[in-house]
N, C-alpha and C positions, 0 to 999 in steps of 0.2 A: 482422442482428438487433441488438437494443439492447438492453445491458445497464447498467442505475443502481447507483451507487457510494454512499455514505456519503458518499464527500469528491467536493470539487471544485475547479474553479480557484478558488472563493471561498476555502475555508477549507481549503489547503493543497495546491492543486497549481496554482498561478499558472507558476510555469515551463512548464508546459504548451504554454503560450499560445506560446513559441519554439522550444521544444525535445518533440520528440519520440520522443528515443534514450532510450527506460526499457526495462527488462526485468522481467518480471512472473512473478511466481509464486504460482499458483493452490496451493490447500491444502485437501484434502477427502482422505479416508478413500483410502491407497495402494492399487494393486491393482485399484481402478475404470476400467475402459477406457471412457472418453468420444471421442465424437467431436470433432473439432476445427472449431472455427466462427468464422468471423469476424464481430467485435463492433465497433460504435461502441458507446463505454462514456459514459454523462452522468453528471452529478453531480448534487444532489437539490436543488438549487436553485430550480428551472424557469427560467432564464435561457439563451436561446438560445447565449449563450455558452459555457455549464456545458457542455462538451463536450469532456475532458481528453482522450480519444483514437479518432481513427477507424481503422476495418479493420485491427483486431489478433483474430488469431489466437490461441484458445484453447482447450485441453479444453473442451465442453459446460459450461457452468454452471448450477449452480441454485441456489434461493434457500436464503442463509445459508452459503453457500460463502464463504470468505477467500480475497481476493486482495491479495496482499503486488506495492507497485510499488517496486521499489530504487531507487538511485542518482537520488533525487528533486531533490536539491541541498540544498544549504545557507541556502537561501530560505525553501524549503517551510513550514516550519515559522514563522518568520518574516514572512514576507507574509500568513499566513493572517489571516483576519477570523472574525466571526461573520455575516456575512453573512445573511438572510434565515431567523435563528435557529440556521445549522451551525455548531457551535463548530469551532476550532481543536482541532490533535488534540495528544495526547501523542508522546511520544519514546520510543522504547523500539531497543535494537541485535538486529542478526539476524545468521548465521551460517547461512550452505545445510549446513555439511560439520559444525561443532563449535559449540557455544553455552557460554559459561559467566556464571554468575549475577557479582554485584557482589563473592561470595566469592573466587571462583574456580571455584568447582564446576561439574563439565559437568552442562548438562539436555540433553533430548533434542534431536536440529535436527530441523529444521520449526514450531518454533512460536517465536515471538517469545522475547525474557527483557524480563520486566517488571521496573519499579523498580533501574535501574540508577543508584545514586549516582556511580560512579567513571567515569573516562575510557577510552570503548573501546581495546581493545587494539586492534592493525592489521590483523588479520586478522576485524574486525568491521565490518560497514555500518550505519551510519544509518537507519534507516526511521523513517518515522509512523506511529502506527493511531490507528484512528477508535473507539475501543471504547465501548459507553455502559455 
């Protein structure tokens, strides 16, 4: 099956293109038992290239589901273009286990912390999103 992303090797996942050790984390409503399906995922380009990942395995998706891809590199963000009008995304830090905002304050994990002025702590990852 195919599933299309927001992003792509155009406008922030050009690393792609070498490397294909990411790990992903899907985000939809806990408690949902989906079946597990393997995906070639495209980007929304239409460039035969736009094709950040083949035969990855996931819970069942559907549309409007989040899919968080970590340890994207330090390019990602960087390399990205506007390519065929996909902007380039924002930077925001993620946390699977503890989140804390630019205060310090915990929010809940699983969901991104937006508007981070200050320098992750270490025990935070880098992500992208694509959010319009």
């Amino acid at each position: 099956l195919w599933a299309y992303l927001d992003v792509g090797v155009f406008n922030g996942l050009m690393e792609t293109l070498l490397n294909n050790d990411y790990e992903f984390y899907p985000l939809f409503v806990s408690g949902e038992d989906r079946p597990v399906v393997r995906y070639n995922l495209g980007g929304p380009t239409c460039d035969s290239v736009d094709t950040p990942f083949r035969n990855v395995e996931l819970p069942e998706l559907r549309i409007g589901d989040r899919l968080y891809v970590l340890h994207t590199g330090a390019y990602s963000a960087s390399c990205a273009g506007s390519f065929n009008g996909f902007f380039p995304p924002s930077v925001v830090y993620f946390n699977k286990t503890k989140q804390t905002d630019a205060g310090g304050s915990v929010v809940p994990s699983g969901v991104p912390v937006q508007d981070i002025h200050g320098l992750p702590s270490h025990d935070m990852e880098e992500i992208t999103t694509w959010e319009r």
